[in-house]
C-alpha positions in Angstrom: 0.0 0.0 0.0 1.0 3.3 -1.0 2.4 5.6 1.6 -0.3 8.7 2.2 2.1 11.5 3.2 -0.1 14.8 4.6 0.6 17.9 3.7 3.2 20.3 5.3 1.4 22.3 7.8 3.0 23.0 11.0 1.8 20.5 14.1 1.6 20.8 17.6 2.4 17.2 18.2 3.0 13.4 16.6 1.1 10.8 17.4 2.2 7.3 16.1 -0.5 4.3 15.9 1.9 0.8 15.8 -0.4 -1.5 14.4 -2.4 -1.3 11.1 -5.3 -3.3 12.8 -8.9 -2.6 13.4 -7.9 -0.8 16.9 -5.2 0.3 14.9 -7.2 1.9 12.3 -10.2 3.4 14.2 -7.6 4.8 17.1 -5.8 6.7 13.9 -9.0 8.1 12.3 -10.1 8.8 15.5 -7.4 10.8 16.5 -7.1 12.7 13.1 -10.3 13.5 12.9 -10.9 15.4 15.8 -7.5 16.7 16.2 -5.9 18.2 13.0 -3.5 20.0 14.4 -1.7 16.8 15.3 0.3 14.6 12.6 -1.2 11.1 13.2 1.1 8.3 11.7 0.1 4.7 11.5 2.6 2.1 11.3 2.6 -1.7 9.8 5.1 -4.2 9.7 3.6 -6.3 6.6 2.7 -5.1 3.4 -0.6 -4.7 3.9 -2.8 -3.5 6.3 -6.1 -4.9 8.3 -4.9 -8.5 7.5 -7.3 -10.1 10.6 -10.1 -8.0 9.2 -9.6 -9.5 5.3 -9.8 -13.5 6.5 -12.6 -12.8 9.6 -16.1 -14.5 9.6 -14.6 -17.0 6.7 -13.6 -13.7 4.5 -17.0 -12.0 5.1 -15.6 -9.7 8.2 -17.9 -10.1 11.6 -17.9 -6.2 12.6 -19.3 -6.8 15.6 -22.6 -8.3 17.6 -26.1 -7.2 18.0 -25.9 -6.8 21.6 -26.6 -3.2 22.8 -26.8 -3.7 26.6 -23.4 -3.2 28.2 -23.7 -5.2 31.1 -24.8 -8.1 28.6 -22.3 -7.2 26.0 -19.4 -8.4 28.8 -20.9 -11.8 29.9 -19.1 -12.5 26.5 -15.5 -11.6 27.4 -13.8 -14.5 29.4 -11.0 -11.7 30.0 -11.6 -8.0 30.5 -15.2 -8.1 31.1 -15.0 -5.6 34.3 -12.5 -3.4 32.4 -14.4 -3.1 29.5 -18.0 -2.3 31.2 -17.1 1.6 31.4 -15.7 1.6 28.0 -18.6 0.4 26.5 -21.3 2.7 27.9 -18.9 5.4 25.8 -18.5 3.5 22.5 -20.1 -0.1 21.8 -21.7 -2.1 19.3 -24.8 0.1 18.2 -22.0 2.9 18.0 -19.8 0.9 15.9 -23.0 -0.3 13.6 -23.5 3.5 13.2 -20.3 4.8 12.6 -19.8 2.3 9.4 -23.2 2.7 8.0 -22.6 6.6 7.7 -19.7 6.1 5.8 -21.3 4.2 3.5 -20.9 0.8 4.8 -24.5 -1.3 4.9 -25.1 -3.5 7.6 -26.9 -6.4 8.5 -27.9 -8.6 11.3 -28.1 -12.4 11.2 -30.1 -14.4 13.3 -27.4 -15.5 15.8 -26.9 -12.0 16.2 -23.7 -11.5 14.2 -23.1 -8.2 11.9 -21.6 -8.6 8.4 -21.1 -6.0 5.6 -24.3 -6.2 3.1 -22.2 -7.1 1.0 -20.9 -10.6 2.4 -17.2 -9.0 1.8 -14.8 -7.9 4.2 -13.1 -5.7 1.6 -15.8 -3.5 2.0 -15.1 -2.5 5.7 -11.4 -3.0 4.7 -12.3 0.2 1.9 -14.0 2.0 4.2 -11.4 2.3 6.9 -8.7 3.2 4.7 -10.7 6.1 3.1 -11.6 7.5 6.7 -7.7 7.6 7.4 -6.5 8.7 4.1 -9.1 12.0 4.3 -8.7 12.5 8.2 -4.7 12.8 6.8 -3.5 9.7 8.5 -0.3 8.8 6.7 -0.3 5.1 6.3 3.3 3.2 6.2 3.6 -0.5 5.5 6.5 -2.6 5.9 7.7 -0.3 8.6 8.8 -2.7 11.5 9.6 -1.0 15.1 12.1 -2.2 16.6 12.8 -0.4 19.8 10.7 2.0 21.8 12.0 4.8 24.3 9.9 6.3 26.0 11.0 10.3 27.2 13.7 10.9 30.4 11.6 14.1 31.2 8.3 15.6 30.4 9.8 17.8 27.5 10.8 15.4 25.9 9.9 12.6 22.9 9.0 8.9 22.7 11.3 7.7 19.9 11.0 4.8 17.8 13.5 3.0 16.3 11.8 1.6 13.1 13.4 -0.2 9.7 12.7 3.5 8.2 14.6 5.1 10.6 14.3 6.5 14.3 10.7 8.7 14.6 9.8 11.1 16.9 6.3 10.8 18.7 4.3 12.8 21.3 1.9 10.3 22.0 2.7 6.2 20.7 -0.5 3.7 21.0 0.5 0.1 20.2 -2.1 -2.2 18.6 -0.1 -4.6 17.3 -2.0 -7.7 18.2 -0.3 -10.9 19.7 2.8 -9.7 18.8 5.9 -11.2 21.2 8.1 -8.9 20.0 6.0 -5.7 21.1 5.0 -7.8 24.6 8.8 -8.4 24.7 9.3 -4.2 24.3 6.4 -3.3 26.9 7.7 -5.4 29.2 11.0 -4.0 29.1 9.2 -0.6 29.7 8.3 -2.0 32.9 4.7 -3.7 31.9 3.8 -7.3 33.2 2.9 -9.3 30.3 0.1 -12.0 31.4 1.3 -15.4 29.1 0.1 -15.9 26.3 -2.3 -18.6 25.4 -4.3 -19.9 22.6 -8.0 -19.2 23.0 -11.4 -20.3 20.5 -9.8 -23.0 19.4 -11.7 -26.8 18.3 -10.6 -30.2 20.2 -9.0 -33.0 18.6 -10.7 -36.0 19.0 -10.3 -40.1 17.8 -13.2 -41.7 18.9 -15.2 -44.2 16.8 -18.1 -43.4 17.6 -17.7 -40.1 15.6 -15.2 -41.1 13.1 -16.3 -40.6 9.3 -19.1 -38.7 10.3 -17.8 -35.0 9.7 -20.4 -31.9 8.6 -22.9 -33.8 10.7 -24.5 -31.4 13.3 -26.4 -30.9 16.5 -28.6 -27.3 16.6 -28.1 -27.1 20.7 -25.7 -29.3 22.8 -24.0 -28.8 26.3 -20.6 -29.8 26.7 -18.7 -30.1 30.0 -14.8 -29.7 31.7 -15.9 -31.7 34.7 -12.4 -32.0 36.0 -12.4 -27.7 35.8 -15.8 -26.9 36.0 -16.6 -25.5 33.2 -19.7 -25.4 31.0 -21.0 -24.7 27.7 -23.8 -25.1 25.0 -24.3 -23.8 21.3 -24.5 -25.7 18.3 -21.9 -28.7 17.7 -20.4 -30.0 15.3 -18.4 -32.9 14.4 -15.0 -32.4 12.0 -12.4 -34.8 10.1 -10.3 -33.7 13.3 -12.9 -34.2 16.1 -15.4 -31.7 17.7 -16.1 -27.9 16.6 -18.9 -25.1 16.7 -19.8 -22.1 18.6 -20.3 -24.3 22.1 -16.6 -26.3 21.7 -14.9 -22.2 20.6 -16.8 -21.1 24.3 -15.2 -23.4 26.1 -12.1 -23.3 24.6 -11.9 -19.7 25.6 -13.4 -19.5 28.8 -11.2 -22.5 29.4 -8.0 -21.4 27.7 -5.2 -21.1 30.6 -6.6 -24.3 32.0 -6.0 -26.4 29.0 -3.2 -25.0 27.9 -1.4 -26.2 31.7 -3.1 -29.7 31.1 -1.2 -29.8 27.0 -4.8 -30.1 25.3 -5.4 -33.9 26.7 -8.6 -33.6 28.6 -11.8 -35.4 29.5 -15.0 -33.9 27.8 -18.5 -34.3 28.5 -21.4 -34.5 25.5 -24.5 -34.2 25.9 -25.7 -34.0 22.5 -29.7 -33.2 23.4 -29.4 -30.1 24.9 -31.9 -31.3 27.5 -31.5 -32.3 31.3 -31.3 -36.2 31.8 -34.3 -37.1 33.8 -36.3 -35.2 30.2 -34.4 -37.4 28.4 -35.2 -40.8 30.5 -38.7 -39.9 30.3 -39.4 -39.5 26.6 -37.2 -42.9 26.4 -39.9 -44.4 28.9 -42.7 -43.1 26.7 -41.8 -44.4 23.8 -41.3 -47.5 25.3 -44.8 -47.5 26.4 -46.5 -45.8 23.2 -43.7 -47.4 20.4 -43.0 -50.5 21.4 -42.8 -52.3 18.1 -40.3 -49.3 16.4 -36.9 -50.3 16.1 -34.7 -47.7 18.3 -31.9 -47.2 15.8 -34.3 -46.5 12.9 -35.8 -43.6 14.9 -33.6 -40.7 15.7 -34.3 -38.2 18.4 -33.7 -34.7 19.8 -32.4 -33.4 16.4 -29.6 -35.6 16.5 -28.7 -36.7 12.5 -29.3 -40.6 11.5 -26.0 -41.5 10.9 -25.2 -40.1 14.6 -27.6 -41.4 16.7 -26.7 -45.3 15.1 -23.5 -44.7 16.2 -24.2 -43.6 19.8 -26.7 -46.0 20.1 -24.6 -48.8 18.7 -22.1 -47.6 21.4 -24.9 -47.8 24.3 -26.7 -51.3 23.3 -24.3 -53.6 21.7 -24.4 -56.4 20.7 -28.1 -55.6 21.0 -28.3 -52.5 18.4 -31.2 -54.2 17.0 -33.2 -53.6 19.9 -36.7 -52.2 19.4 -38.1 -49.8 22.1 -40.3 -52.1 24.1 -37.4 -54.3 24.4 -35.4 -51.8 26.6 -34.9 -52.3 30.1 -33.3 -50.5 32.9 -30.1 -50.8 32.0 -29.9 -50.3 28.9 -32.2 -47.5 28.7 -29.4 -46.1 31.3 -27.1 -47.1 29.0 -28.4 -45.1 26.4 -29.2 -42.3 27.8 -25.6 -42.2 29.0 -24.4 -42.0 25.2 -27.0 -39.2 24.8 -26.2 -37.2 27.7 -22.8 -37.4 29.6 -20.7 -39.7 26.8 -16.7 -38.6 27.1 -14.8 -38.4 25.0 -10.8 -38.2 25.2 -9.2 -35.2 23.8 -5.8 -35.2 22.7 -5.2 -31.9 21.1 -6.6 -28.5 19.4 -6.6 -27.1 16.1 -7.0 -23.5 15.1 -10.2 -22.4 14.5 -10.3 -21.6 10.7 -8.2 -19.3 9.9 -8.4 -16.7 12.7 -6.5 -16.9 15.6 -7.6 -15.2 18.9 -5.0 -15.0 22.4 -5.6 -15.0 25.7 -2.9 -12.9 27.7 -1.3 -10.0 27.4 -0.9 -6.7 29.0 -1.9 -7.1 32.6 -5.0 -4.9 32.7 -4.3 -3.7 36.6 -1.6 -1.3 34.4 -4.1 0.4 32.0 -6.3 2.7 32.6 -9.3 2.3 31.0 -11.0 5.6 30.7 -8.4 6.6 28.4 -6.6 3.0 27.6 -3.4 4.6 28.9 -0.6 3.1 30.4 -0.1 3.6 34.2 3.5 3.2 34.2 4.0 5.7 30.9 1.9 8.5 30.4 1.5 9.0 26.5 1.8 5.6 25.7 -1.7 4.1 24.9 -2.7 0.4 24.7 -5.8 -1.2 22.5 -6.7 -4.2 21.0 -5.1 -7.9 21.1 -2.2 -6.6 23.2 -4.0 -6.3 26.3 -5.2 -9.1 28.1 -9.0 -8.5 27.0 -10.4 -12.1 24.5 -14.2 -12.4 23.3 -16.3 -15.9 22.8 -16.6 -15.9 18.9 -19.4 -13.8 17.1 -17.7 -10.3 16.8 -17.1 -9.6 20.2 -13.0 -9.3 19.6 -13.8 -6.9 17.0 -15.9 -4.7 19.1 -13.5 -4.5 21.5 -10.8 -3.2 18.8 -13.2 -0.3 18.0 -13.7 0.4 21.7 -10.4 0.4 22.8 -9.0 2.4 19.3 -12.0 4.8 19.6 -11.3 6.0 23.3 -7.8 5.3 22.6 -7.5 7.8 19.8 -9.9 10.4 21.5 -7.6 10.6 24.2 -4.0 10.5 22.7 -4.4 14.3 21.3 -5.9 16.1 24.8 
């Protein structure tokens, strides 16, 4: 991307964004916009910029979610919830929805509650964000990798940056740079504790026969359990070449991500693929071994679990007697079976990355930020949004929003 160099009007200070990101971006346009005295320079080591944004929500770009309440929008952030409660009474999702659909960026709900570009393209939001920066006067430079930061030894003095296109002079410096361990590496040298990174919505490898060769095949509403941490989730499920995905497995991977990152990945889980509590369960099984005597059990799926599915978890509860019909059930099979249904475990023995988007817990401890400003504590001028912070989001674009948040508040404040 071309480099947009402003014009040559005097400024009364330098503000440098690190990070061509979504916090990134909006703290940059932000800042520009309503401060043009001040030169606002965003930097990116790659060659292009709002990479995360392209490949989001399979290439379609999740801007955010259609949750509007603030105290509900943090029940979905495992990490940073408290943090982010104040931010988003100033700038949250109906704000963000608002602030791309004036620029010319249609919206629309799904029914899960997600928001995508009308258009089903990311490029569209990518478009729009450079256009904001480019006539707010942001100047954009790509492949420009920082590789030392120094903050000032007094008050009149600079930040410099020591970049690949040469040592830069800042006012204000606001790093968005992601899960970067080189810039975690840098802030902790300035003094910041850097809570360890760890991988978070991410699926679970698992080898298990009674879900092997049956991949695409999906249950609408399942729960699925950590008993050895306590942990809980529910949300569609669904079975892969590689073992289990779908928005309940990506919860509990990120609600659960320190946990099963100390345990390597190899963990018990639970599966109950009705959705429903067991004694519901034992009873429809009782009725329609009262009312459906003669129907063979196998032939006869239940609780919207697919054919092919449900003969392989009943094959696993009743055999060698899969041929069973439903008045033949007794106690314990019926037990047996509604075992498979509702607290089978399965072994897992790994993760895999969840698509192509990759989301980390850890981070900038957030006890060092304040969050009416997303400033450092330890380094006035030095602000802090995005992935580099400690803050993570359930799937459904709940990371995004807290980009905009965090760059919004972020870039309002880096030019007082």
């Amino acid at each position: 991307m071309n480099v947009q160099v402003r014009s040559s009007s005097p400024h009364l200070f330098a503000a440098y964004v690190i990070g061509g990101g979504a916090a990134g971006f909006f703290a940059a346009i932000r800042c520009a916009e309503l401060y043009p005295e001040a030169q606002v320079t965003l930097l990116e080591r790659g060659k292009e910029v709002l990479g995360k944004v392209k490949i989001s929500g399979g290439g379609r770009c999740n801007v955010t979610h259609a949750c509007f309440v603030p105290k509900e929008l943090i029940k979905h952030y495992p990490r940073g919830s408290k943090e982010l409660l104040g931010p988003f009474t100033r700038f949250a999702c109906g704000d963000t929805m608002e602030w791309f659909e004036s620029r010319g960026v249609s919206l629309k709900v799904e029914e899960d509650g997600r928001v995508f570009p009308a258009s089903d393209d990311s490029q569209s939001v990518i478009d729009c964000l450079v256009q904001a920066a480019r006539q707010a006067g942001v100047r954009i430079w790509t492949s420009c990798r920082v590789d030392g930061l120094h903050p000032p030894d007094r008050p009149d003095q600079k930040w410099k940056i020591q970049t690949t296109a040469g040592l830069l002079e800042a006012d204000r410096v606001l790093i968005a740079t992601g899960s970067n361990p080189r810039m975690w590496e840098a802030l902790a040298q300035l003094g910041h504790s850097i809570v360890e990174p760890v991988p978070s919505l991410f699926t679970f490898n698992i080898q298990d026969v009674r879900i092997k060769d049956l991949q695409g095949l999906s249950v609408p509403n399942a729960i699925v359990r950590l008993p050895q941490h306590g942990l809980e989730s529910s949300g569609p499920l669904l079975v892969t070449h590689w073992g289990l995905s779908g928005p309940g497995i990506l919860r509990l991977s990120a609600w659960g991500a320190h946990l099963l990152a100390q345990c390597r990945y190899r963990f018990a889980l639970q599966v109950n693929w009705t959705g429903l509590a067991i004694q519901e369960v034992e009873s429809e099984l009782d009725a329609l071994r009262a009312l459906q005597g003669k129907r063979q059990i196998l032939a006869h799926p239940l609780f919207g679990i697919p054919q092919r599915l449900w003969k392989s978890l009943c094959s696993a509860a009743l055999k060698p007697r899969y041929t069973l019909r439903w008045g033949d059930l007794d106690r314990t099979t019926r037990q047996a079976l509604c075992h498979q249904l509702c607290a089978g475990v399965f072994e897992v023995s790994g993760k895999s990355t969840f698509k192509e988007e990759f989301v980390t817990a850890g981070g900038v401890d957030l006890r060092e930020v304040d969050f009416k400003r997303f400033e450092s504590k330890r380094h006035p001028g030095l602000f802090l949004a995005g992935e580099v912070l400690d803050i993570d989001a359930i799937t459904g674009g709940f990371n995004f929003q807290a980009a905009w948040t965090g760059g919004w508040i972020a870039g309002e404040a880096m030019g007082r």
